[in-house]
N, C-alpha and C positions, 0 to 999 in steps of 0.2 A: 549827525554831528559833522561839521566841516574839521579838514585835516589841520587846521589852522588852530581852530579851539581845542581840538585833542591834544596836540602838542604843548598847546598853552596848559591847559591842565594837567600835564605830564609836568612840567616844568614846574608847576606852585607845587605838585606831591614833593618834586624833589626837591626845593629849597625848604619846605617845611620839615626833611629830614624823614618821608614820612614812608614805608615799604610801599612798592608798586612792582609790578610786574608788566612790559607792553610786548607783543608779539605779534607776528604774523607766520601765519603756516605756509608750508611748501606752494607754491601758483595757486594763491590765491589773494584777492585784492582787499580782505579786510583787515583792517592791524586795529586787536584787540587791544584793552588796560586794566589789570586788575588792581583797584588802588584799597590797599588796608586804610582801616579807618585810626587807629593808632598803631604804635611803633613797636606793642607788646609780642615777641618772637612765639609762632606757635611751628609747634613738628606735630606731624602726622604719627599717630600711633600704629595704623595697621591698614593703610590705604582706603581705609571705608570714608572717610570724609568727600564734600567737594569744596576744590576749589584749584590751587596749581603749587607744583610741589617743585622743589629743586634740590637735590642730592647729592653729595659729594662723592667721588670715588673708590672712597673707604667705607663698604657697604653695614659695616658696625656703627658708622656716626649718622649722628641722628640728620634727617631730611625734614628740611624746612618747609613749612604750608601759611598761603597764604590764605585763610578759608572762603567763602563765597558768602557766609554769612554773616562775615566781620569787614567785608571789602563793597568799593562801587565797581563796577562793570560799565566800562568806557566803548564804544568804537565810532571808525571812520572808513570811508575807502580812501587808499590811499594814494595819492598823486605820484606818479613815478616822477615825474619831469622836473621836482621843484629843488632837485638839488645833485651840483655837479660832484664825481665820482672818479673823474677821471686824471685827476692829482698822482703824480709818483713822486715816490720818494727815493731819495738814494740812503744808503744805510749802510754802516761798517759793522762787522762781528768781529770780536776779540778772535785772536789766532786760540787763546786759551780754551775759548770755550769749543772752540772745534776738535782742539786735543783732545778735551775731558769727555765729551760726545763719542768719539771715535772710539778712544778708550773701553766707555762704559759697552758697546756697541762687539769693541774683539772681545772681550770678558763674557758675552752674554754665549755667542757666537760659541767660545771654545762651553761654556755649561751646554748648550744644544748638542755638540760630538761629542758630548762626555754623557748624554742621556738624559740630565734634569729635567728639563722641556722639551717642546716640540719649535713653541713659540712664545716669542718674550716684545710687547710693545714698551720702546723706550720713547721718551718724553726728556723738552728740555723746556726751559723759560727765558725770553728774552727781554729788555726793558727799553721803555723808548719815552723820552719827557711826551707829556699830554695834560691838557688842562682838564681837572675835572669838569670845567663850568662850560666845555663841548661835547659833553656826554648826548645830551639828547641830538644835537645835529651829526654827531655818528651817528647814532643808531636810524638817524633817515639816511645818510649813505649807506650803510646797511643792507636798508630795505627796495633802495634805489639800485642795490649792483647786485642780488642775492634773491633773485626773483622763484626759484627752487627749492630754496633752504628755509629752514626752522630761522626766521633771524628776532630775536630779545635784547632785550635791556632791561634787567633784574635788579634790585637796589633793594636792600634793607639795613638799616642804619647799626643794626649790630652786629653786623653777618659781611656786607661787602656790598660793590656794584660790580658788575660782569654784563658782557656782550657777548652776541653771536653771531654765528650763520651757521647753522649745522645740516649737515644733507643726510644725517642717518638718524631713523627712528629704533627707539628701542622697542616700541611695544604700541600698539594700538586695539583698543577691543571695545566692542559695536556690541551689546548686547552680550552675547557669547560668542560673538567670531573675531577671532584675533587677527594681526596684521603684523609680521616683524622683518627686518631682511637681515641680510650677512653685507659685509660692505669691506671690504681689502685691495690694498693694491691703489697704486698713485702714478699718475705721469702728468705732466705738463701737456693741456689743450692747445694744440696747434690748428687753428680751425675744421680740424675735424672729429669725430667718434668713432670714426670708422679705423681703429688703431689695432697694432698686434700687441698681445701681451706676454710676458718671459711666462717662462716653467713657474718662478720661483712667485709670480703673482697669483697664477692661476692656483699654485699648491695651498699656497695661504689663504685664499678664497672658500676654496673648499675645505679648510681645517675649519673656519668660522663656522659654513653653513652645515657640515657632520654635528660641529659641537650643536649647534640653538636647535638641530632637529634631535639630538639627541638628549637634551636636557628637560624638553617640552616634551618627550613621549607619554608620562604618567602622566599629565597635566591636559592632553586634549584628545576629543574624539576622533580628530581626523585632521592629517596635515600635507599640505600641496607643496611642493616645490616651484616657481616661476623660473622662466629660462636667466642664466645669467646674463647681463647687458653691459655695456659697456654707458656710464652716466655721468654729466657735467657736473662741477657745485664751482660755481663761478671760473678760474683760470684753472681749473684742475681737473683730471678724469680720473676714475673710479668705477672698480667692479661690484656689482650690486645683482644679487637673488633675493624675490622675495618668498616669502612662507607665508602661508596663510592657512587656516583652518579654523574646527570648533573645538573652544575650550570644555571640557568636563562641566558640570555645574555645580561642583562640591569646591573647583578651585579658585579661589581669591586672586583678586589682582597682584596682591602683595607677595604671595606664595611662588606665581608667575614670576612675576618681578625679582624676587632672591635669585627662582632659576639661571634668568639672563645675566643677569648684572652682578659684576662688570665681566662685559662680553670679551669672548679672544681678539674682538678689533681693539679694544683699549687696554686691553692687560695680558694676555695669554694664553697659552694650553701646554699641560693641564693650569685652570684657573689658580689654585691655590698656591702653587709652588713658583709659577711667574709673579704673581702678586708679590709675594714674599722678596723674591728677586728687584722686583721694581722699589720696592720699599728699601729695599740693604743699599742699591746701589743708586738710584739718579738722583738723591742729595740734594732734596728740596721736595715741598709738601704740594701734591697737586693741588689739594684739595676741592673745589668743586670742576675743575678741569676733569676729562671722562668720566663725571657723575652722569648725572640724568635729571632734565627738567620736563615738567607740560602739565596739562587739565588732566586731572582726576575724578571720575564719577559725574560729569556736567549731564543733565536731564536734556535732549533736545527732544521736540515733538517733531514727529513727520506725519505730515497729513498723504490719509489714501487717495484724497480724490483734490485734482485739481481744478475743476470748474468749481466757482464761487458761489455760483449760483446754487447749486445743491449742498445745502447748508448741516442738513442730516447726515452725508454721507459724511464729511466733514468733524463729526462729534468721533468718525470712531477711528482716528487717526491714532499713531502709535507713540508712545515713549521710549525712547532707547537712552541707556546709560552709555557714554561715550567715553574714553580715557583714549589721551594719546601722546605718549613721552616718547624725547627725542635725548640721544646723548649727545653730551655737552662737550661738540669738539669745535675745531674753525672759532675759540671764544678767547677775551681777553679780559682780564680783569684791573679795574681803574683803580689805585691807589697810591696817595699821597702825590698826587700829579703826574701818577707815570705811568703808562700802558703798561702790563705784564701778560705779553704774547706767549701763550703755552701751544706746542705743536711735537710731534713726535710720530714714530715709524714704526713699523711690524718688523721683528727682525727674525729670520729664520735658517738653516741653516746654511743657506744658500746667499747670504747677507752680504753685499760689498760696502764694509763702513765707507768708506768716502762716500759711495751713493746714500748711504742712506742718509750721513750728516748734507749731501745735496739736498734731497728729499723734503728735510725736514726747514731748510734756508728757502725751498720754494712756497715751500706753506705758510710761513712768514712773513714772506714778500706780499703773499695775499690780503693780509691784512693790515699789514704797515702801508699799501698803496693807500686805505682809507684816511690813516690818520690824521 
């Protein structure tokens, strides 16, 4: 299918009001569409379904599924060049909301020397006019400047529309072998990756990758550490180890999944008591902002043998169940005409509020430059 008619058929789902999900994975050149066939809300009861799920941050509320057996399944490759990206915007931020920021940011800082946590990520929201009827041509700037990231455009007519670009996976598993990383720590790309990083990145880094190795111990046979690197997600850097190993075969995707989510990059350590904190204090509802979205349970075949000609060898190619959710950060959600940019920091005890409310106005700027 040409990238031409994909987008056109993107466009009649969403005038008809009707849920669709479109994506493209980290470097690679195809942008999927999974388009429901009515507008009837389904959640996933226990991750055993296929199709692609989207999750909110509060791991009590229910996760939305678009199934594969109620949807069409769209693709294209997609053109980089058909649309320009390099638009900036200038933007004013209330002096107030930098107080309230900073505020919430010393409040968490003195709970950390008083022992409650170790680590508490805080989150704000910002708002900027935008036309819903430019949704689909963001979401090809998007995919036009985000050539690394998870980048979607989600819509269900009872639930919301949300974008993205996200450069961390929560979970990906091939069979039995799982794929997850740790990902902490922000500086502004200055044409290079070859950067130094503070104490106070490096420590948070390693609070992430102790927690997912240590939550996944009952759950796998065996698990790798990858070396930590230093990695782009469009005008930003970012520290990133991956994990990788085999899952047990008694443990469910979903079992998995409670483990992780929501991990210490989007909420804290210990989880439960940062959560708690994030809830009393940033005074506004994420809701699907640091959930989790992607395919669940998708069947792909991989053949053993690549000459065509040997047609026998061919029949005993394999199936592998594939799932691979990414959380839902770098995203903004379109309502009533207005972008609502959510972005937010790791604070630790080592935290300089003014950095971190910078921190949080550079990640901003990220995506306000598409709008």
């Amino acid at each position: 299918m040409t990238s031409s008619v994909f987008f056109d058929q993107l466009s009649q789902q969403f005038d008809k009001q009707l849920p669709f999900v479109a994506f493209k994975k980290p470097n690679q050149e195809t942008v999927k569409a999974i388009l429901q066939d009515s507008n009837q809300l389904h959640f996933t009861q226990n991750f055993e379904e296929s199709g692609f799920v989207f999750s909110p941050f509060k791991n009590e509320d229910n996760t939305v599924l678009f199934p594969l057996n109620k949807s069409q399944t769209i693709s294209c490759l997609y053109d980089n060049t058909s649309v320009d990206a390099k638009n900036q915007l200038s933007s004013t931020i209330s002096i107030s909301a930098k107080a309230k920021h900073i505020q919430i940011v010393e409040k968490a800082i003195s709970e950390i020397e008083n022992g409650s946590f170790k680590k508490v990520v805080l989150s704000r929201v910002e708002s900027e006019a935008f036309p819903e009827a430019n949704t689909i041509l963001l979401f090809q700037k998007l995919l036009s400047t985000y050539k690394t990231a998870m980048v979607y455009c989600w819509y269900h007519p009872k639930v919301g529309l949300w974008l993205g670009a996200t450069p961390e996976t929560l979970l990906k598993v091939e069979g039995n072998r799982f794929l997850t990383m740790s990902l902490a720590g922000t500086q502004q790309y200055k044409n290079t990756v070859d950067v130094q990083w503070q104490s106070k990145e490096q420590e948070e880094q390693q609070l992430v990758t102790d927690f997912i190795v240590g939550s996944l111990e009952t759950s796998v046979s065996s698990i790798n550490l990858g070396k930590t690197e230093t990695i782009k997600a469009g005008n930003l850097l970012h520290l990133q180890t991956k994990i990788s190993g085999l899952l047990k075969p008694e443990n469910g995707l979903q079992s998995v999944i409670s483990k992780l989510h929501p991990t210490p990059a989007v909420c804290g350590l210990p989880k439960e008591k940062a959560k708690q904190f994030i809830l009393k204090n940033e005074g506004y509802n994420r809701e699907y902002y640091t959930g989790f979205l992607g395919e669940i349970n998708i069947k792909q075949s991989k053949t053993r043998n690549t000459n065509r000609r040997n047609v026998e060898n061919n029949a005993y190619g394999s199936v592998k169940t594939i799932s691979h959710l990414f959380v839902n950060l770098r995203c903004l959600q379109i309502k009533d005409n207005q972008a609502l940019i959510y972005v937010g920091g790791g604070i630790t005890k080592d935290s300089v509020p003014e950095n971190e409310w910078e921190e949080t106005v550079a990640k901003s700027k990220t995506v306000k430059n598409l709008l």
